[in-house]
N, C-alpha and C positions, 0 to 999 in steps of 0.2 A: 326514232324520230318520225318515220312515216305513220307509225301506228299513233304517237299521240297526234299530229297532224290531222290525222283520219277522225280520231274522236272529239278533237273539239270540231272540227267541218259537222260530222254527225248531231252532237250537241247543238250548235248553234242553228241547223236547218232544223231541228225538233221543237225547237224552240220559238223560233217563227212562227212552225203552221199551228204552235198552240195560241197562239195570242190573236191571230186570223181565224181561230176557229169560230171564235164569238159574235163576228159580224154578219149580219142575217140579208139575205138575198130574195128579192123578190124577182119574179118571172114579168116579160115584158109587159102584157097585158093584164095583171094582177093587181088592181087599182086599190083593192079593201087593203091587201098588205100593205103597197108603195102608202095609200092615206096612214096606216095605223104607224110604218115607220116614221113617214115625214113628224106626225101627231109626238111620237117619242122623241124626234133629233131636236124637234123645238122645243113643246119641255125643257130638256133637259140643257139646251142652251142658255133658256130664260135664266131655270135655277140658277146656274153656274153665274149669267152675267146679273143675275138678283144678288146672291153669297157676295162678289166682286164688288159691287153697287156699295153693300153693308158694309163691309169693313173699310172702303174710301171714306166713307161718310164720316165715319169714325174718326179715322185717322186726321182728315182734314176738320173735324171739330176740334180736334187734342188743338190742332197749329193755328187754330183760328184764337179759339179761347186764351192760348201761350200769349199771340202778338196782342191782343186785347190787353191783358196786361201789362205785358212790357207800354203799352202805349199810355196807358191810363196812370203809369207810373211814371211817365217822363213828362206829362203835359203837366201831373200835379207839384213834381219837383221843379216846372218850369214858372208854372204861376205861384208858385212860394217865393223863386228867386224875384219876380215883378213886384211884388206887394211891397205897397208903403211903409215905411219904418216911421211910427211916431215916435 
């Protein structure tokens, strides 16, 4: 019992400092790196909330276009029920 204990503690702390290992660290006074990371953290925000932007767009065209219809089909079932009977 202590041995698998022991191995997943082991497993799961190896496993952290792999996924920490990626994130890159500049020194206090090191303004070219702090500029070149901030340069990539924005990017790649933009990206992410550009991708995001697209597919709302989207999805809210599908729901726009849906109630357009349903709507343009009740006003005309409405104005047929109104029309004069000669």
């Amino acid at each position: 019992m202590k041995t698998k204990l022991f191995i997943i503690i082991f497993l799961f702390s190896s496993l952290n400092t792999i996924v920490l290992a990626n994130e890159e660290k500049c020194s206090t006074f090191d303004i070219k790196c702090k500029a070149k990371k901030f340069a990539k953290d924005t990017a790649d925000f933009q990206k992410k909330g550009l991708d995001k932007s697209k597919k709302q767009i989207g999805e809210n065209t599908k729901k726009i276009l849906k109630a357009k219809d349903i709507v343009v089909d009740d006003v005309k079932d409405t104005v047929d029920g109104f029309k004069k009977k000669d």
